[in-house]
C-alpha positions as a Markdown table, in Angstrom:
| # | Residue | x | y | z |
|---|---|---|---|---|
| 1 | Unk | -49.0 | -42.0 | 15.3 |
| 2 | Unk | -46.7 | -43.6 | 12.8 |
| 3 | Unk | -42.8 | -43.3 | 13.9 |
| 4 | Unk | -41.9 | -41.6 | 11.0 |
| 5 | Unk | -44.2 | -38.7 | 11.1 |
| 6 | Unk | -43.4 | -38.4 | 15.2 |
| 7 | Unk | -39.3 | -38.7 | 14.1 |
| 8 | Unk | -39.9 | -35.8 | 11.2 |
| 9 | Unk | -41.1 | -33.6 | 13.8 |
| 10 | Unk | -38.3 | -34.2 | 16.3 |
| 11 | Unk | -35.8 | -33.4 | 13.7 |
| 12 | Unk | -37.7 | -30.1 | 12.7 |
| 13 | Unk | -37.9 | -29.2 | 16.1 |
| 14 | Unk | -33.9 | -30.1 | 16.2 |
| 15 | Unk | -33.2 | -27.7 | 13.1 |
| 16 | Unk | -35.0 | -24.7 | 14.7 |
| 17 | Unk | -33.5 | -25.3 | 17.6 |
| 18 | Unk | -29.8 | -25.3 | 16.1 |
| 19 | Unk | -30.9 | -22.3 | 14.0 |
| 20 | Unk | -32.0 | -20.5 | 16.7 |
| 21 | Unk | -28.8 | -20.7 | 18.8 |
| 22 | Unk | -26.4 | -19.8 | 15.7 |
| 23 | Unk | -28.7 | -16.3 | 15.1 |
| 24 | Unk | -28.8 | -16.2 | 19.1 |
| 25 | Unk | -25.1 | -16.9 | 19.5 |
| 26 | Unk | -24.0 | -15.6 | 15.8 |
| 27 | Unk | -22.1 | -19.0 | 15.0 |
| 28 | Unk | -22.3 | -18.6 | 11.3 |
| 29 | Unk | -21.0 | -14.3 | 11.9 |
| 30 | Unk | -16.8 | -15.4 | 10.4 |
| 31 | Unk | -18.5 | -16.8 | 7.3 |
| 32 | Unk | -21.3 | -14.0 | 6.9 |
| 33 | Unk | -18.6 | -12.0 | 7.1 |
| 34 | Unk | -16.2 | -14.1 | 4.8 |
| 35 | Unk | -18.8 | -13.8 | 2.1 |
| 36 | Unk | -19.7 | -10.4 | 2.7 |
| 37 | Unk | -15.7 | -9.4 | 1.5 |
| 38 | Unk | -15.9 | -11.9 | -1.2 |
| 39 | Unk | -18.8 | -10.3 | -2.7 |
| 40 | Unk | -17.5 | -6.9 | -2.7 |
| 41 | Unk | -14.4 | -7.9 | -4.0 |
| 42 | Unk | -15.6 | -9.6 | -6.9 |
| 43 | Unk | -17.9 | -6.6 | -8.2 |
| 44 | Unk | -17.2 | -4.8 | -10.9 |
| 45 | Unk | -15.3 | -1.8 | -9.8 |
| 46 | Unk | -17.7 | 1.5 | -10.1 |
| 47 | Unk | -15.2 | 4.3 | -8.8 |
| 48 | Unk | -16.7 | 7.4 | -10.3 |
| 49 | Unk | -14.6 | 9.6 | -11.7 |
| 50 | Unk | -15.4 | 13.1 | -10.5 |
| 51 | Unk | -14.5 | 11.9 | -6.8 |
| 52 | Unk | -10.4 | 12.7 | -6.7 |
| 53 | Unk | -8.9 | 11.2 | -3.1 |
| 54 | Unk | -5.5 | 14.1 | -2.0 |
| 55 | Unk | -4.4 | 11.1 | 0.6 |
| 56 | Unk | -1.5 | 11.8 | 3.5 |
| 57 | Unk | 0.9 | 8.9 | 2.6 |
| 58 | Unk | 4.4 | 8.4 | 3.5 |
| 59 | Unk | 6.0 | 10.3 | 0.3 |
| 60 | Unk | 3.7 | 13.6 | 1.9 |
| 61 | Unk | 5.3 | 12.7 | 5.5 |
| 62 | Unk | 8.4 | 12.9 | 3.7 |
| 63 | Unk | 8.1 | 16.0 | 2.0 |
| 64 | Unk | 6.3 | 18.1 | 4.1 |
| 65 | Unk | 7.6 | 16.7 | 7.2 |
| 66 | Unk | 6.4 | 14.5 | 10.9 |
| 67 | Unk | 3.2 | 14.8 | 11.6 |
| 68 | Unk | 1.1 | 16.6 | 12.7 |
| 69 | Unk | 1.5 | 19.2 | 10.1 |
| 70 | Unk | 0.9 | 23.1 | 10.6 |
| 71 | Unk | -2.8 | 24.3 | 10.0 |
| 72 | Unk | -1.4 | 26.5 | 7.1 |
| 73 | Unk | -0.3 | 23.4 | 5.0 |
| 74 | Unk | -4.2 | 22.3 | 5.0 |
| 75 | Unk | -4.6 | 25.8 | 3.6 |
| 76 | Unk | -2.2 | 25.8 | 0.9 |
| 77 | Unk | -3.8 | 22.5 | -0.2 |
| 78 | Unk | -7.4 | 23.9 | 0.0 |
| 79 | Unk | -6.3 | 26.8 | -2.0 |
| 80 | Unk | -5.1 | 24.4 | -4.6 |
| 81 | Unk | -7.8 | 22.6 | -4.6 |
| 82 | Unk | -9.7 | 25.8 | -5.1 |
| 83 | Unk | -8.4 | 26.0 | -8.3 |
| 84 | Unk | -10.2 | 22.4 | -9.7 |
| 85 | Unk | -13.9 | 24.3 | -8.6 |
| 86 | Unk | -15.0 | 20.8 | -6.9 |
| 87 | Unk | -18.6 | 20.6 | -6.0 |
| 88 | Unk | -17.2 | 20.1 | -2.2 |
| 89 | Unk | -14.3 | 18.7 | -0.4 |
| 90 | Unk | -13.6 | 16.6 | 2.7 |
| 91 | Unk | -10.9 | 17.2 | 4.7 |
| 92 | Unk | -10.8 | 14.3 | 6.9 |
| 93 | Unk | -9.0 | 15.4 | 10.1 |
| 94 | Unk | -10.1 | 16.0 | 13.2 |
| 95 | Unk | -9.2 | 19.7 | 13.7 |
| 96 | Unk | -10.1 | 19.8 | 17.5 |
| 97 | Unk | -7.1 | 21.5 | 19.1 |
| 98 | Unk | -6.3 | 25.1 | 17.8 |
| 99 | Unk | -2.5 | 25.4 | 15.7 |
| 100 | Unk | 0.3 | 26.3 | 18.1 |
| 101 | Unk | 0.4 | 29.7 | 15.7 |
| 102 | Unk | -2.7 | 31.0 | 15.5 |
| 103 | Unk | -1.8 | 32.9 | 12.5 |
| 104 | Unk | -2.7 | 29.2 | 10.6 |
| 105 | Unk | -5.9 | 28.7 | 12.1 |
| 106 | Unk | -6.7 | 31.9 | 10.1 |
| 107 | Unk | -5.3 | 31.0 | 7.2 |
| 108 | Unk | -7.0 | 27.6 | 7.1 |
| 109 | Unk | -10.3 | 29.3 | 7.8 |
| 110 | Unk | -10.2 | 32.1 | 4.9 |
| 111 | Unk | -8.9 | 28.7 | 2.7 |
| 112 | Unk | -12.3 | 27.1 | 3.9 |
| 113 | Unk | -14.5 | 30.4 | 3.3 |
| 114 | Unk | -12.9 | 31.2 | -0.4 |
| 115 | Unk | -13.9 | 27.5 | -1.1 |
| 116 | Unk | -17.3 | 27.9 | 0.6 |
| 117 | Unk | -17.9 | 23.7 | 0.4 |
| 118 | Unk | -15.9 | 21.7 | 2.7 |
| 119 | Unk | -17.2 | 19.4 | 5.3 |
| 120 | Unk | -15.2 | 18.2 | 8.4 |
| 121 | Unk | -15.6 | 15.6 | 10.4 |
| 122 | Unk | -16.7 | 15.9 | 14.6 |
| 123 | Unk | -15.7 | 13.5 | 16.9 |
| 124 | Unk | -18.4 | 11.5 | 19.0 |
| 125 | Unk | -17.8 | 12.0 | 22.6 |
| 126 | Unk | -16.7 | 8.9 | 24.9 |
| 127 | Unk | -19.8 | 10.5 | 27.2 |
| 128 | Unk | -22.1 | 12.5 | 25.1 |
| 129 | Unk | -24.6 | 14.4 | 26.4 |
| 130 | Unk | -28.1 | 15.4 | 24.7 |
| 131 | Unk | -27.0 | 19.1 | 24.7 |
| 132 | Unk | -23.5 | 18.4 | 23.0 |
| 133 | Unk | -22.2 | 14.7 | 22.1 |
| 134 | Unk | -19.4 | 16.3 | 19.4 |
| 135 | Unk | -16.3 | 17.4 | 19.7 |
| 136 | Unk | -16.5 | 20.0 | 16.9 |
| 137 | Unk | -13.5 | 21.8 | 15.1 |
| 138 | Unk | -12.0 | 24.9 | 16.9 |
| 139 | Unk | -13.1 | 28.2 | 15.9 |
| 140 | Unk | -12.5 | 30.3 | 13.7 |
| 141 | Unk | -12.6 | 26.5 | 11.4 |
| 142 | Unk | -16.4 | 25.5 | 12.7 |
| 143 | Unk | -17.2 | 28.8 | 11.1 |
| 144 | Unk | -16.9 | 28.2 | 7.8 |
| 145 | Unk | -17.3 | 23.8 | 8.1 |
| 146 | Unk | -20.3 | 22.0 | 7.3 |
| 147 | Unk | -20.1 | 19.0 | 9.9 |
| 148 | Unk | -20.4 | 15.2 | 9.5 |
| 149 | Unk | -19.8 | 12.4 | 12.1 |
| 150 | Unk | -16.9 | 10.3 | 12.1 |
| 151 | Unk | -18.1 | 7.7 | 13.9 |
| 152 | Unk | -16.7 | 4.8 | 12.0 |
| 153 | Unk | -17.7 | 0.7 | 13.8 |
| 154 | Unk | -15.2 | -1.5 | 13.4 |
| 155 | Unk | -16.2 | -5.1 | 13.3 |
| 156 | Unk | -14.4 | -7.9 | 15.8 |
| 157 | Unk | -11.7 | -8.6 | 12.9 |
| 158 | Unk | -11.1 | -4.9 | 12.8 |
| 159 | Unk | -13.0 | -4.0 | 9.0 |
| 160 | Unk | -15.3 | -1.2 | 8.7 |
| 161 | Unk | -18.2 | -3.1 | 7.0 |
| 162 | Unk | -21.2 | -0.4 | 7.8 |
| 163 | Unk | -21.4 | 3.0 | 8.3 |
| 164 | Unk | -24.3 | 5.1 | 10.2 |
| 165 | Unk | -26.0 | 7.8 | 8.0 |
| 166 | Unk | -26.7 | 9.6 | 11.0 |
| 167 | Unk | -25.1 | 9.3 | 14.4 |
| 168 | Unk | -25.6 | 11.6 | 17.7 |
| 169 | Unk | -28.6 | 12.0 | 20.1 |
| 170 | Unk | -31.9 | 12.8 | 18.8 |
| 171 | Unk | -31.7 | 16.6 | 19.1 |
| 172 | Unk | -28.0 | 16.7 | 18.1 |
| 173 | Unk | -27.5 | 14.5 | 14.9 |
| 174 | Unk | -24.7 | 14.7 | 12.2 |
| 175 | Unk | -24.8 | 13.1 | 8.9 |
| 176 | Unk | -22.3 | 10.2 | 7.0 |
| 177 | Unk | -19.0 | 12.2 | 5.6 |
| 178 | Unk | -20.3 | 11.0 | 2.0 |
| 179 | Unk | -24.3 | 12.5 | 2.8 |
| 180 | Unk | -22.6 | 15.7 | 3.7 |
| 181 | Unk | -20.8 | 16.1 | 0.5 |
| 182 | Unk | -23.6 | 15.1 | -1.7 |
| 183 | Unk | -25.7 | 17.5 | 0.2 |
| 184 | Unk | -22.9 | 20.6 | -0.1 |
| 185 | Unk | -22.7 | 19.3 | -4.5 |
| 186 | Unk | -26.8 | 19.5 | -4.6 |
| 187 | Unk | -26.8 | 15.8 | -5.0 |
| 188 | Unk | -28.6 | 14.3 | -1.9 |
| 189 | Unk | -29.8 | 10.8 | -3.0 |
| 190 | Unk | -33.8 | 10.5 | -3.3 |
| 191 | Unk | -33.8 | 7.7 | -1.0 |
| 192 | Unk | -32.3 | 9.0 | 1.8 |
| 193 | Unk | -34.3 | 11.6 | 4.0 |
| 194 | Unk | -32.6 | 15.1 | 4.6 |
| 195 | Unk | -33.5 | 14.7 | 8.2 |
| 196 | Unk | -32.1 | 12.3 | 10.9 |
| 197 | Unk | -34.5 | 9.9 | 12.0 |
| 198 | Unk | -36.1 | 9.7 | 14.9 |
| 199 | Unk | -34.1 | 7.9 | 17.9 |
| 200 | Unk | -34.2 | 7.4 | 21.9 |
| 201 | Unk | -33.2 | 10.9 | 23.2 |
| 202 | Unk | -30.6 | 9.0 | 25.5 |
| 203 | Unk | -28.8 | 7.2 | 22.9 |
| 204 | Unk | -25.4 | 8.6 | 21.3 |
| 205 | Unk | -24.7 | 6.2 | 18.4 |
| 206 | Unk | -25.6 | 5.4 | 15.0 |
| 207 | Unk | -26.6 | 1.7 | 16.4 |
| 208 | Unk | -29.6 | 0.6 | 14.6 |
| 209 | Unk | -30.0 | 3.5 | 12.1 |
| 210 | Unk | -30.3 | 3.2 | 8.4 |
| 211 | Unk | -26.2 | 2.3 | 7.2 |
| 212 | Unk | -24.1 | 2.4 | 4.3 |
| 213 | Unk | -22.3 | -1.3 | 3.6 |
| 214 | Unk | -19.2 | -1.6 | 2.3 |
């Protein structure tokens, strides 16, 4: 055998090697990642404009005072809201612990059943369990709510890049925020499935489920 041949084979065996250990050990990850943000940011923008965002920013602090605010201020804004007749609305808190007045627990809730279409988020318990991994809204709120997970994955550099359609156990699973509203408007995408998928019965994430990438 020629040494050519013999020393083209050594450095293919020498490339896979290499490319082995940076998938194994994820040496290329800072510039997927790198690339990744550069490619998003240079799309054309695609904001659709029958999605309005009501954000909390420092002018609401301001105005309506340190936070967290009463239950009956998400009511008021709810009622508002109301008067726009959106498809459905988010409101992206996590409502576990019942207002010190209990009087604005009920007033958030009859804000949520005149409405009829808001989604709220559920927290994924540190140590779910098959029979409950959420920590749901308090009543009367879970009532009227249609639930989604909030189970948002931060990468290493601290960027949300991917999102879990579904997360939960297998027997307990809640949909992405954004499936939730689609599905409360009458818009589910055809290429997602209205059910969770399938998943180990012991597993409480949305690790290795079909994602959204942002």
């Amino acid at each position: 055998m020629s040494e050519a041949p013999r020393g083209s084979r050594w450095l293919t065996l020498g490339l896979m090697a290499v490319t082995a250990a940076a998938c194994l050990w994820q040496w290329t990850l800072p510039l997927d990642r790198a690339l990744h943000d550069l490619a998003q940011r240079s799309r054309p923008a695609r904001d659709s404009d029958e999605v309005v965002v009501v954000a909390i920013d420092d002018a609401s602090v301001d105005a309506v005072g340190r936070w967290p605010w009463r239950h009956g201020v998400h009511a008021q804004a709810l009622r508002q809201l109301a008067q726009a007749r959106p498809r459905a609305v988010l409101l992206d808190l996590l409502l576990t612990e019942a207002d010190p007045d209990l009087a604005q627990d009920a007033q958030l809730a009859d804000a949520m059943q005149a409405l009829g279409k808001v989604v709220l988020p559920a927290g994924l318990l540190p140590r779910a369990t098959r029979a409950e991994p959420w920590l749901k809204p308090v009543q009367p709120l879970l009532a009227h709510a249609v639930l989604a997970h909030s189970d948002a994955a931060p990468d290493a550099d601290g960027r949300v890049r991917h999102a879990a359609l579904w997360a939960g156990t297998e027997a307990n699973q809640l949909p992405h925020p954004a499936l939730a509203l689609l599905g409360l408007g009458g818009i589910w995408p055809d290429t997602v499935p209205r059910q969770a998928p399938r998943t180990s019965a012991d597993e409480a994430s949305g690790d290795g489920m079909d994602s959204l990438s942002g």
